[in-house]
Backbone of each chain as nested JSON, in Angstrom:
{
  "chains": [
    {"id": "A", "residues": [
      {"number": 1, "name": "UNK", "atoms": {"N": [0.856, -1.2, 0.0], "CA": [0.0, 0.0, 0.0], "C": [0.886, 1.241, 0.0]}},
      {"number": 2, "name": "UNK", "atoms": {"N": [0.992, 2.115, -1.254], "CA": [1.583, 3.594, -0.716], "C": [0.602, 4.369, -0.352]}},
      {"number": 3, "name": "UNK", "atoms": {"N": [1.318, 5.614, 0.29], "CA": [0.761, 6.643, 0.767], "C": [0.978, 7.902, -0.318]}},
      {"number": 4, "name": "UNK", "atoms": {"N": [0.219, 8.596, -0.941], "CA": [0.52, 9.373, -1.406], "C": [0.007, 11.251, -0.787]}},
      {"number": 5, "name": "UNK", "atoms": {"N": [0.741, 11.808, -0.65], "CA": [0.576, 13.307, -0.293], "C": [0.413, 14.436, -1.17]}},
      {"number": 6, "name": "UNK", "atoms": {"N": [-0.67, 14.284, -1.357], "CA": [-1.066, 15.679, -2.227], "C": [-1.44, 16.979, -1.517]}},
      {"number": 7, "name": "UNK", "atoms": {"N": [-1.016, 17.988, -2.119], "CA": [-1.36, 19.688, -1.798], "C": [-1.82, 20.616, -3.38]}},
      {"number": 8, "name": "UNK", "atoms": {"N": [-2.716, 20.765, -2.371], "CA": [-3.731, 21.408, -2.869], "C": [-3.847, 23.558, -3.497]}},
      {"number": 9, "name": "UNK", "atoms": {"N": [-3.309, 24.192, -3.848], "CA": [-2.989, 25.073, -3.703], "C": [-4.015, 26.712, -4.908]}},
      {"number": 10, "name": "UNK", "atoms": {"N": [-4.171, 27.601, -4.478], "CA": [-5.156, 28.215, -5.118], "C": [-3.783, 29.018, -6.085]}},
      {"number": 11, "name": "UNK", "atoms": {"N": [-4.161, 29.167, -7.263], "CA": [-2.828, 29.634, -7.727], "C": [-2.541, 31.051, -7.544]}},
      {"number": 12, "name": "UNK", "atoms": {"N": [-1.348, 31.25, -7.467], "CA": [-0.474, 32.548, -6.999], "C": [-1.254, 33.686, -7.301]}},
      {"number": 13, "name": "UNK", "atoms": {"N": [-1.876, 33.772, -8.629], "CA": [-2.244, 35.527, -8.948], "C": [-3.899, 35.808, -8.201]}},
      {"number": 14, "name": "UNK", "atoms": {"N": [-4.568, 34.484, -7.752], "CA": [-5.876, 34.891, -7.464], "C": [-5.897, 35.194, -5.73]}},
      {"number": 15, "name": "UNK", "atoms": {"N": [-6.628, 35.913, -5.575], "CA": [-6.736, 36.508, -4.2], "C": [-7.401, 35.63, -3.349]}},
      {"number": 16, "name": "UNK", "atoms": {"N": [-6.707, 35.389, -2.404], "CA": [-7.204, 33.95, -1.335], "C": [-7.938, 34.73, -0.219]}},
      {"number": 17, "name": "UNK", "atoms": {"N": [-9.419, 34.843, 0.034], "CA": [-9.797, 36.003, 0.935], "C": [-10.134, 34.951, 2.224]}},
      {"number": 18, "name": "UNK", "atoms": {"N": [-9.596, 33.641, 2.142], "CA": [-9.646, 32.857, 3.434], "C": [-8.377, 33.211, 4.155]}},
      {"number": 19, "name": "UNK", "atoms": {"N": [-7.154, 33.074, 3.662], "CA": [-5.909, 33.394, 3.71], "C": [-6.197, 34.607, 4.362]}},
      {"number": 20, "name": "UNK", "atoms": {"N": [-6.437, 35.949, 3.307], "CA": [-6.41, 37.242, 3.923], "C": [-6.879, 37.568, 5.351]}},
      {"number": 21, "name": "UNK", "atoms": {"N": [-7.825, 36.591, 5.882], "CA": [-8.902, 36.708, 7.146], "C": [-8.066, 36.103, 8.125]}},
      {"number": 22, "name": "UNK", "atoms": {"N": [-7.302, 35.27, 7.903], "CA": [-6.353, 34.318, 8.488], "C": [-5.472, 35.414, 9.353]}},
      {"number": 23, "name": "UNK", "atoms": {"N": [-4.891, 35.516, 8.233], "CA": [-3.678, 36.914, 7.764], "C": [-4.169, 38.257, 9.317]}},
      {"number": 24, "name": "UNK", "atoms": {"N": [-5.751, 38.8, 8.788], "CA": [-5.529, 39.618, 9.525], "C": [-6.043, 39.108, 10.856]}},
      {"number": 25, "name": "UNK", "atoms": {"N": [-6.433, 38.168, 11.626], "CA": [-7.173, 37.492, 12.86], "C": [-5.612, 37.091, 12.962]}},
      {"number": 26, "name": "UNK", "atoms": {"N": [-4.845, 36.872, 13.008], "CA": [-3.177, 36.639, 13.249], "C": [-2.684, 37.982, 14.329]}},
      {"number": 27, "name": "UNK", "atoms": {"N": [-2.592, 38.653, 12.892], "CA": [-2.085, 40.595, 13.214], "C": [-2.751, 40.934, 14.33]}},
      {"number": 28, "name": "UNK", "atoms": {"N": [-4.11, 40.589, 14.565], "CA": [-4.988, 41.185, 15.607], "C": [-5.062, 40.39, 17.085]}},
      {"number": 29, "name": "UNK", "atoms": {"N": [-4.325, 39.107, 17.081], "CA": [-3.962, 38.578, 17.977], "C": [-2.625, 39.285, 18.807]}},
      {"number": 30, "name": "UNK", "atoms": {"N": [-2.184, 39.659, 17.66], "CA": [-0.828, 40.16, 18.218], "C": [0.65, 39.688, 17.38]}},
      {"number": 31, "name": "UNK", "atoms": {"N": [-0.004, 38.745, 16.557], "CA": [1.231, 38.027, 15.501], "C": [1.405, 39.017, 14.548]}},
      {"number": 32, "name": "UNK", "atoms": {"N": [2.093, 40.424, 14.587], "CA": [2.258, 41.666, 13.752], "C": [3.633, 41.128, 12.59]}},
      {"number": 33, "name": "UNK", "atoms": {"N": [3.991, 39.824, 12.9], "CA": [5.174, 39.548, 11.564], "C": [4.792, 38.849, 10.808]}},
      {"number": 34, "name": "UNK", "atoms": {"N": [3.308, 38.516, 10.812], "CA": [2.789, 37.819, 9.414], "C": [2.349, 38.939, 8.545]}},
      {"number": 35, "name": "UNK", "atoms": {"N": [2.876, 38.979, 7.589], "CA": [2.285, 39.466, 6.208], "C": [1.631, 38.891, 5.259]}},
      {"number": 36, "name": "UNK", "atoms": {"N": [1.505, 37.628, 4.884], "CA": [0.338, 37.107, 4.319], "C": [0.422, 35.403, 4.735]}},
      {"number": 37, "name": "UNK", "atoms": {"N": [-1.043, 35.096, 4.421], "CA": [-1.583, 33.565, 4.488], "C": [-2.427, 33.315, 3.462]}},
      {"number": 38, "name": "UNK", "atoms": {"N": [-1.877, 32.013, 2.866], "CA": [-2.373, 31.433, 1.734], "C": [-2.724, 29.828, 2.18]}},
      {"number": 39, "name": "UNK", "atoms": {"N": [-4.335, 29.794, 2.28], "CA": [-4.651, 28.584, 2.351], "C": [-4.89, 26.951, 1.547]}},
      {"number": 40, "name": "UNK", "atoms": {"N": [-4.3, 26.054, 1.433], "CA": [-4.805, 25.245, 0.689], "C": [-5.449, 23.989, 1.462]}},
      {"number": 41, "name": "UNK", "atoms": {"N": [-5.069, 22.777, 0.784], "CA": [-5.616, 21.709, 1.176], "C": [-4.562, 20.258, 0.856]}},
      {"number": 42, "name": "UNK", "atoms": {"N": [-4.724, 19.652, 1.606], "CA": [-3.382, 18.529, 2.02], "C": [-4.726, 16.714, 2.057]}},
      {"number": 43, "name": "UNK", "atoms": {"N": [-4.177, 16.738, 0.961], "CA": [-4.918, 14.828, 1.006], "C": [-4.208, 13.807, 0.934]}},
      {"number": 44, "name": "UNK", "atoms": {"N": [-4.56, 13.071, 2.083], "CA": [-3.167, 12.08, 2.147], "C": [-4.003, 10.33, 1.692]}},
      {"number": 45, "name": "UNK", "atoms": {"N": [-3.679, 10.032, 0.702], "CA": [-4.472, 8.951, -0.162], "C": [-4.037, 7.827, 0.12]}},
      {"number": 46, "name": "UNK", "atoms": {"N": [-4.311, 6.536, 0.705], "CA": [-3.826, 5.165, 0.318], "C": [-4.323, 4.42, -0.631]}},
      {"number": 47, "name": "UNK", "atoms": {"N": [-3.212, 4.486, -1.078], "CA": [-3.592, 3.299, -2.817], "C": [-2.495, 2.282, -3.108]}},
      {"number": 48, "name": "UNK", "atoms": {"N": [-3.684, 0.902, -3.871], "CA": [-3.049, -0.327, -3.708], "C": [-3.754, -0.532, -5.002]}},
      {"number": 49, "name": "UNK", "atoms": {"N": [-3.087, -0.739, -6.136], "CA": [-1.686, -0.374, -7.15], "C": [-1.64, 0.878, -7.382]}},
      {"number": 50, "name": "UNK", "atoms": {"N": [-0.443, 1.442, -7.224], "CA": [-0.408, 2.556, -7.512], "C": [0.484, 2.637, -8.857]}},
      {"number": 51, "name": "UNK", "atoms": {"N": [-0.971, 4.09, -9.246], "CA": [-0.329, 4.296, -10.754], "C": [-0.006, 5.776, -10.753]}},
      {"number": 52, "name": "UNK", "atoms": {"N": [1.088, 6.321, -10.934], "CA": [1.16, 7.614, -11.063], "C": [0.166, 8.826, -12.147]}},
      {"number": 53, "name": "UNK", "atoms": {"N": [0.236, 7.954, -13.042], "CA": [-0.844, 8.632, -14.187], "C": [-2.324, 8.768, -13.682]}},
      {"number": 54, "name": "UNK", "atoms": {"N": [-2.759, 7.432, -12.793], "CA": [-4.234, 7.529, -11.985], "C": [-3.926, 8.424, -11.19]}},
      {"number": 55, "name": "UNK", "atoms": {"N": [-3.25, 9.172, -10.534], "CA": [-2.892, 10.029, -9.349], "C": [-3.139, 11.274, -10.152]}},
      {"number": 56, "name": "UNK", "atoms": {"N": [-2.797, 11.617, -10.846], "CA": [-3.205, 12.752, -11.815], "C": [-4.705, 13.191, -12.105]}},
      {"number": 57, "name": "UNK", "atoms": {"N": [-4.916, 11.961, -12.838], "CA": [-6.074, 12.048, -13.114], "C": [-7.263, 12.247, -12.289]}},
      {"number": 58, "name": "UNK", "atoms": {"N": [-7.294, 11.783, -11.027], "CA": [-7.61, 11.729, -10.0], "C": [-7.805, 13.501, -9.513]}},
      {"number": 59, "name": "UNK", "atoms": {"N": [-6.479, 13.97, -9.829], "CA": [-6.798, 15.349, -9.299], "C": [-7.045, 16.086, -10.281]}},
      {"number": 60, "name": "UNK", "atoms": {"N": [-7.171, 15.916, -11.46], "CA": [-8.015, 16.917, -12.393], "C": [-9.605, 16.548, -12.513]}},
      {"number": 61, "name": "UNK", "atoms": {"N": [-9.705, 15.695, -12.269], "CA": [-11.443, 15.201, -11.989], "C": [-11.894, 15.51, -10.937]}},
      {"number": 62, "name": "UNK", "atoms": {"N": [-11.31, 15.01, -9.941], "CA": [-12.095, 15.278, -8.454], "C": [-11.191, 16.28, -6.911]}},
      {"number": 63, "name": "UNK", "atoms": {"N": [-9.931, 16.172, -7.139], "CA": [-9.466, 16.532, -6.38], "C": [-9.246, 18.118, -5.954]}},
      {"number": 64, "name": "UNK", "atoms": {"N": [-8.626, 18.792, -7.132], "CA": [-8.452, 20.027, -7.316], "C": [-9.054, 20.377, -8.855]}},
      {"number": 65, "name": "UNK", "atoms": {"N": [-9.596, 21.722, -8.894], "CA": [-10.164, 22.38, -9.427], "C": [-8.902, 23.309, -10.893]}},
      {"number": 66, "name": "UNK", "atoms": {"N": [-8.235, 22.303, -11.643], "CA": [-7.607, 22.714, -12.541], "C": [-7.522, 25.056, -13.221]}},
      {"number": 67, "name": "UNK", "atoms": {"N": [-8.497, 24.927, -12.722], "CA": [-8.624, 26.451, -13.322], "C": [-8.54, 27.559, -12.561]}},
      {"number": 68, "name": "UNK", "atoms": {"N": [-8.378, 26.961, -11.307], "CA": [-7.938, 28.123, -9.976], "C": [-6.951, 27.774, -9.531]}},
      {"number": 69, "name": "UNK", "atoms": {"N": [-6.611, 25.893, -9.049], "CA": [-6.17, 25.8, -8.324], "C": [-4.713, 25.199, -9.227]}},
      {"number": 70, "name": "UNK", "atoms": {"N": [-3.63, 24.837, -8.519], "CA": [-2.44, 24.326, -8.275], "C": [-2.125, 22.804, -7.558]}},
      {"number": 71, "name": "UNK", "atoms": {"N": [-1.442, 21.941, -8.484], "CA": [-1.354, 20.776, -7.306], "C": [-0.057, 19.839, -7.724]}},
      {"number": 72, "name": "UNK", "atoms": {"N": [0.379, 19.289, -6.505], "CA": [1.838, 18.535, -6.814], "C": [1.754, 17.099, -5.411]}},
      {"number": 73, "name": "UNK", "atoms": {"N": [2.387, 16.159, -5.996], "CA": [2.075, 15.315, -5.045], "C": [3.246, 14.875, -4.851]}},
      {"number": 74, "name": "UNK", "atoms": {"N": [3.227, 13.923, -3.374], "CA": [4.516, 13.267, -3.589], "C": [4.266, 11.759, -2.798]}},
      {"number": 75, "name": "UNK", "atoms": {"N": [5.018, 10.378, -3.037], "CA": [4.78, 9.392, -2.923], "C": [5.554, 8.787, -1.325]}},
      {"number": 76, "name": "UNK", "atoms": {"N": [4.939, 8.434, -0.387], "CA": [5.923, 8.502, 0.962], "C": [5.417, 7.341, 1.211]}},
      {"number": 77, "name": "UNK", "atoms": {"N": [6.601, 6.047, 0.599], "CA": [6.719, 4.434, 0.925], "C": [5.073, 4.065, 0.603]}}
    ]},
    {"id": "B", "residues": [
      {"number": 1, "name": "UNK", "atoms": {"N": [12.202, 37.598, 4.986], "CA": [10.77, 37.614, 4.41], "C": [11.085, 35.913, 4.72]}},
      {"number": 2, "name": "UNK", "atoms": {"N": [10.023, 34.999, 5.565], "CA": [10.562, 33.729, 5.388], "C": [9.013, 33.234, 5.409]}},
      {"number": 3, "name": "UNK", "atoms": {"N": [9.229, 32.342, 4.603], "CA": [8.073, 31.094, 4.001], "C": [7.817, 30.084, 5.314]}},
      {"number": 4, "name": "UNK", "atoms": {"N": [6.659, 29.89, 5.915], "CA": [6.906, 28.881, 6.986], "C": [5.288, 28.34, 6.602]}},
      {"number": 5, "name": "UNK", "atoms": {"N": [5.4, 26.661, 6.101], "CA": [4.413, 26.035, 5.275], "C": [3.958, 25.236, 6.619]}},
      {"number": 6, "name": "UNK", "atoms": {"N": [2.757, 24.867, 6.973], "CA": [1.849, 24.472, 7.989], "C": [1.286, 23.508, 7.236]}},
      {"number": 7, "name": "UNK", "atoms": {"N": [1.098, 22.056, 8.401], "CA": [0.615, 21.207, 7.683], "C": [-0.377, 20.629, 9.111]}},
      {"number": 8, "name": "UNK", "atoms": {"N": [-1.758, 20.66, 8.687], "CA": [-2.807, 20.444, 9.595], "C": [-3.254, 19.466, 9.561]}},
      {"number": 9, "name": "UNK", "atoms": {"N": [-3.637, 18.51, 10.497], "CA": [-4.623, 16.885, 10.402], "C": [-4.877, 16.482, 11.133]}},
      {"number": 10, "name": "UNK", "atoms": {"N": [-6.08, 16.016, 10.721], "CA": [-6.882, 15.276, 11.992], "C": [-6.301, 14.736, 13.074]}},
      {"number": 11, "name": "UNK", "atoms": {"N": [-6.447, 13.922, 14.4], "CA": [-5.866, 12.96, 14.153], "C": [-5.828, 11.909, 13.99]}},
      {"number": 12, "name": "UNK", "atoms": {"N": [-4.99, 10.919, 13.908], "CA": [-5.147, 9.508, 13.188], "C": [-6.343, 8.569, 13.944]}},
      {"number": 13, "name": "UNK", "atoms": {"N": [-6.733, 8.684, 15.346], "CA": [-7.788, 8.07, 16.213], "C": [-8.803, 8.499, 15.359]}},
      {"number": 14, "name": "UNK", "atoms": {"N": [-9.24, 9.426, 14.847], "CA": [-10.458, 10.114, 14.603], "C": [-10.881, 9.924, 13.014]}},
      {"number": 15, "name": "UNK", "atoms": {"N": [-12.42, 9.611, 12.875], "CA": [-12.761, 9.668, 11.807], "C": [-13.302, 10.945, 10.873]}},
      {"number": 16, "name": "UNK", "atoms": {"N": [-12.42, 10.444, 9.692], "CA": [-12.364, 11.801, 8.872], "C": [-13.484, 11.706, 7.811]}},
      {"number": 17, "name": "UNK", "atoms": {"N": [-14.944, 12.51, 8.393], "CA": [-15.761, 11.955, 7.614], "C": [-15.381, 12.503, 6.172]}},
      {"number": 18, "name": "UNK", "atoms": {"N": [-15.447, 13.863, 5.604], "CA": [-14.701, 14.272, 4.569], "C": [-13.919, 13.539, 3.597]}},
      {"number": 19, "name": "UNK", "atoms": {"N": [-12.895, 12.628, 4.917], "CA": [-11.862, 12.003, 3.749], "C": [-12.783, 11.111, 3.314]}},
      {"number": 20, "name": "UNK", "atoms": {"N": [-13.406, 10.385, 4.107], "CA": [-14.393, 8.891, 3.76], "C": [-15.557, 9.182, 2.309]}},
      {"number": 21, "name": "UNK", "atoms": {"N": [-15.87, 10.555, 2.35], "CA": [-16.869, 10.775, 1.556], "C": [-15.738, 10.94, 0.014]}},
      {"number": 22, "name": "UNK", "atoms": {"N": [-14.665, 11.59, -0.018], "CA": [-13.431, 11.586, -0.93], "C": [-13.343, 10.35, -1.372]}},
      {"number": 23, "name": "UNK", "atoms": {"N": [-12.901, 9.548, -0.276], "CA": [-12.047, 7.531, -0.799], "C": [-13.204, 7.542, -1.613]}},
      {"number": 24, "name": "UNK", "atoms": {"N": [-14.951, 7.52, -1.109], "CA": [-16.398, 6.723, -1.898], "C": [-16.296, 7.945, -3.264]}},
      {"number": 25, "name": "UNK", "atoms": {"N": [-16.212, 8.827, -3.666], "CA": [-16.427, 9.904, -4.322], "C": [-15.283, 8.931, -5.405]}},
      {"number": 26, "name": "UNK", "atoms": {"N": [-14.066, 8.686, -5.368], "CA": [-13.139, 8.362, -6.397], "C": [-13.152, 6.989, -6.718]}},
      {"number": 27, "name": "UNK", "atoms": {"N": [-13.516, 6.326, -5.597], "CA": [-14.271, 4.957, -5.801], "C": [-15.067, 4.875, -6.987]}},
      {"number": 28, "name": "UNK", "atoms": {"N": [-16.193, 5.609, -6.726], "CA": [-17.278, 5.371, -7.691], "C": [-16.96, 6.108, -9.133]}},
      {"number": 29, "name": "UNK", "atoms": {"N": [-16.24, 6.833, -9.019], "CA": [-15.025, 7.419, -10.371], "C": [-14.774, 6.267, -10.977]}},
      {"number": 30, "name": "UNK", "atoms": {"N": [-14.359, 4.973, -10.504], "CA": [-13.526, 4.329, -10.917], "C": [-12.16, 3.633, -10.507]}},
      {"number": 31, "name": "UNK", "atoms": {"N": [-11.82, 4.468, -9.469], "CA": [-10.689, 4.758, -8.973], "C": [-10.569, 3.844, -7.956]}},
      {"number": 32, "name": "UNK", "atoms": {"N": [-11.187, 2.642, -8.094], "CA": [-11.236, 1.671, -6.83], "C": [-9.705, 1.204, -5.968]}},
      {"number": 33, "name": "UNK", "atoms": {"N": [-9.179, 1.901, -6.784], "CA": [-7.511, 1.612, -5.775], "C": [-7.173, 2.051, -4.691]}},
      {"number": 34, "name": "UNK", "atoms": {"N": [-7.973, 3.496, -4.236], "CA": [-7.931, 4.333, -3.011], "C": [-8.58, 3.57, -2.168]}},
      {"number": 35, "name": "UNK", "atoms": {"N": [-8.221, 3.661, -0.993], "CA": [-8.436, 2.243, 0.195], "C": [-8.464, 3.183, 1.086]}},
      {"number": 36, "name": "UNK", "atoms": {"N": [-8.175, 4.71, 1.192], "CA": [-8.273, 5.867, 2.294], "C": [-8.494, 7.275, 1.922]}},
      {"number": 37, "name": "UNK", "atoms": {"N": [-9.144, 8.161, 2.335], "CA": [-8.568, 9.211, 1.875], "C": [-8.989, 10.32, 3.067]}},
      {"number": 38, "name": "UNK", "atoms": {"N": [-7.24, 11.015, 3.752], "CA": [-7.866, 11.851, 4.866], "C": [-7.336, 13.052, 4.62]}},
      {"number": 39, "name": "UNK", "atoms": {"N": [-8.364, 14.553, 4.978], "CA": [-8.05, 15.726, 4.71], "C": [-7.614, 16.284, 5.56]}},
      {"number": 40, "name": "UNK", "atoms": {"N": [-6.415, 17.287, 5.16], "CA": [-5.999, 18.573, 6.305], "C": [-5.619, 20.294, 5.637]}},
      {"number": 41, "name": "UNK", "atoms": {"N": [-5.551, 21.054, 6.077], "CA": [-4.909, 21.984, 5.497], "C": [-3.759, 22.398, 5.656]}},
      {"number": 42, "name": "UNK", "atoms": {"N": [-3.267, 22.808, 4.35], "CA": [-2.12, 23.53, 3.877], "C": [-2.107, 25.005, 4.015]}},
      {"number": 43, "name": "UNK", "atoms": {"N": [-1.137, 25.601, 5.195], "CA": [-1.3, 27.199, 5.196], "C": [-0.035, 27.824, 5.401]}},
      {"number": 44, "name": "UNK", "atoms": {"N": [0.182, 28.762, 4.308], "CA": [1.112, 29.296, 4.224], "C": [1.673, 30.642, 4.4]}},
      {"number": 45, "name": "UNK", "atoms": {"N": [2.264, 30.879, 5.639], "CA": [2.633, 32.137, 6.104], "C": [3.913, 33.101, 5.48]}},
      {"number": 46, "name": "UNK", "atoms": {"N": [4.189, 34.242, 5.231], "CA": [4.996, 34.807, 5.068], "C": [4.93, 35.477, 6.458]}},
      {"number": 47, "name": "UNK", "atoms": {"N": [6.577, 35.783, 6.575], "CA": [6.707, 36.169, 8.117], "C": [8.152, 37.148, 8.243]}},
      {"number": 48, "name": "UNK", "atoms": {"N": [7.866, 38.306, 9.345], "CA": [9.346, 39.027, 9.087], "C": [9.145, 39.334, 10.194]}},
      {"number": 49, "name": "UNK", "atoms": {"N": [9.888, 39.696, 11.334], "CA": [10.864, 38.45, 11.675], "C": [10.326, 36.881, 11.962]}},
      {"number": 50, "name": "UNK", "atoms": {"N": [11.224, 35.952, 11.412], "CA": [10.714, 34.48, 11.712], "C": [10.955, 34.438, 13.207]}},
      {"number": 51, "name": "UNK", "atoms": {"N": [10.018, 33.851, 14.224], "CA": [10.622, 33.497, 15.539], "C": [9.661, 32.07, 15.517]}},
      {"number": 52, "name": "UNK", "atoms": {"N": [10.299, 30.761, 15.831], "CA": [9.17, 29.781, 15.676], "C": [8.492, 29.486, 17.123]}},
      {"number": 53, "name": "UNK", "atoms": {"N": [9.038, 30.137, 18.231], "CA": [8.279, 29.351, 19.33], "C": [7.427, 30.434, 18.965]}},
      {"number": 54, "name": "UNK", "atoms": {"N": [7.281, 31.515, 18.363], "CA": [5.62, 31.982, 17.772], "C": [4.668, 31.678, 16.916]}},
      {"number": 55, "name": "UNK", "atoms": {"N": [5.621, 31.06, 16.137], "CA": [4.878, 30.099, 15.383], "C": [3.79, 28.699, 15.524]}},
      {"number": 56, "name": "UNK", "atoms": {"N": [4.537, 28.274, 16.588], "CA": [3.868, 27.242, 17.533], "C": [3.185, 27.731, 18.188]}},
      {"number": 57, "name": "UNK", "atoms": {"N": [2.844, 29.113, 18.881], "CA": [2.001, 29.732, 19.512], "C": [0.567, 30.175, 18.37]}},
      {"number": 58, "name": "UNK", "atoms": {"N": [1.044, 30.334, 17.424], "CA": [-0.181, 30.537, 16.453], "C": [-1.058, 29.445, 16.125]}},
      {"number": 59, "name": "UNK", "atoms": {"N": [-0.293, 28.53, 16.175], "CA": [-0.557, 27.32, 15.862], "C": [-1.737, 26.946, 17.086]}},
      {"number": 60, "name": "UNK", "atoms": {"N": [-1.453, 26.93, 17.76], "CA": [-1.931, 26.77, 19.272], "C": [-3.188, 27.693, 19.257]}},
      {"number": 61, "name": "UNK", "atoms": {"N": [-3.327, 28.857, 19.184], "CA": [-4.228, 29.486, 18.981], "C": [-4.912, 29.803, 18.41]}},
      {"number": 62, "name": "UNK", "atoms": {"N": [-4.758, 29.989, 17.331], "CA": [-5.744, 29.956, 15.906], "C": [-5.573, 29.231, 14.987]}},
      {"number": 63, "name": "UNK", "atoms": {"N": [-4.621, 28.255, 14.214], "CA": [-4.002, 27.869, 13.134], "C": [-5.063, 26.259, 13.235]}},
      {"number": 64, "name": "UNK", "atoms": {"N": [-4.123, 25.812, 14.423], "CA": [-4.982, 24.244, 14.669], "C": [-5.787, 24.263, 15.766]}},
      {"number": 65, "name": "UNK", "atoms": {"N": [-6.728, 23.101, 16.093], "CA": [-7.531, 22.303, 17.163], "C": [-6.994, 21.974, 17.532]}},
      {"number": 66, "name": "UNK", "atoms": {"N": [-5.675, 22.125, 18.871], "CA": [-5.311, 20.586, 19.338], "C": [-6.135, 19.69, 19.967]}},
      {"number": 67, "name": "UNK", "atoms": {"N": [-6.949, 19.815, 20.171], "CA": [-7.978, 18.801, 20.987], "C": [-8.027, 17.375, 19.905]}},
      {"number": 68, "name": "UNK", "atoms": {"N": [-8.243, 18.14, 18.43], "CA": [-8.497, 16.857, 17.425], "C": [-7.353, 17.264, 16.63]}},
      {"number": 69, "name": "UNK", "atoms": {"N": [-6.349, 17.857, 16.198], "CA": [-5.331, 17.949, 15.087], "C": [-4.114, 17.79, 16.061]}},
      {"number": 70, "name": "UNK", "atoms": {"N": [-3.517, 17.657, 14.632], "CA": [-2.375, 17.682, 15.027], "C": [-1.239, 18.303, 14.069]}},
      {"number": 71, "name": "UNK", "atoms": {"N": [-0.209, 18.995, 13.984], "CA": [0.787, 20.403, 13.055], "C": [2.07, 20.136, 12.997]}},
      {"number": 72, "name": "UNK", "atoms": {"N": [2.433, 20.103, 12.272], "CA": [3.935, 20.378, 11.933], "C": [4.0, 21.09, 10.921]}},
      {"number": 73, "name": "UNK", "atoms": {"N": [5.037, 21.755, 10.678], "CA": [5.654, 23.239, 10.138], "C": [6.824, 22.537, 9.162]}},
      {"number": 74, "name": "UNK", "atoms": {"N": [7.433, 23.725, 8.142], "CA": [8.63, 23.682, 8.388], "C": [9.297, 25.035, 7.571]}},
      {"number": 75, "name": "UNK", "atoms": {"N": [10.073, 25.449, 7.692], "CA": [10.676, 27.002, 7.173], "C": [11.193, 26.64, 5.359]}},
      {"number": 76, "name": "UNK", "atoms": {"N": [10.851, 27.719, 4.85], "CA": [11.36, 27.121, 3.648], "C": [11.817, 28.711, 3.123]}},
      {"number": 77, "name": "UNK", "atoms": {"N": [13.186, 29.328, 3.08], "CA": [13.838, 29.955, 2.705], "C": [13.381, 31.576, 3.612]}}
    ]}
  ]
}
């Protein structure tokens, strides 16, 4: 069985207004050295055969949202 | 200016209904090879000055649940 670790990520130029809220509920705690937060999402998959090409596919169908988002995985044993 | 990437999750005792509805969601895709699937978030701070036992304090306070999560970090440039 591997484990595979995917992240999930909204891409760089679009404005993350979960992040931003993050960002400023931080500052207003008192954490004044954060300057920004960018939120994504972390799926940690077990699969038994693993195919790298199904891992893909997987995240352009269901996982992440190809047209906003960003995604890279990596395979851990 | 330092990158410090947050990695959030359940924890492993606990059922992740989310992920469970994910594993059946790619299942019925087709994807019958996924045997798990559990969610966390990915959050990414920019920070000036880096100090991490504040970091762990954010963490603690707003970032994660420790009651049900569990965090690890790590600095990236």
């Amino acid at each position: 069985m591997a484990t595979v670790r995917l992240y999930v990520t909204l891409k760089p130029s679009l404005l993350d207004s979960a992040g931003r809220t993050v960002a400023g509920s931080l500052q207003k705690l008192g954490f004044e050295e954060v300057q920004e937060a960018r939120i994504g999402r972390l799926i940690e998959l077990q699969v038994e055969p693993l195919d790298q090409a199904r891992i893909d596919e997987m995240c352009r169908k269901l996982l992440a949202n190809p047209v906003i988002e960003d995604y890279r995985y990596e395979v851990i044993g």
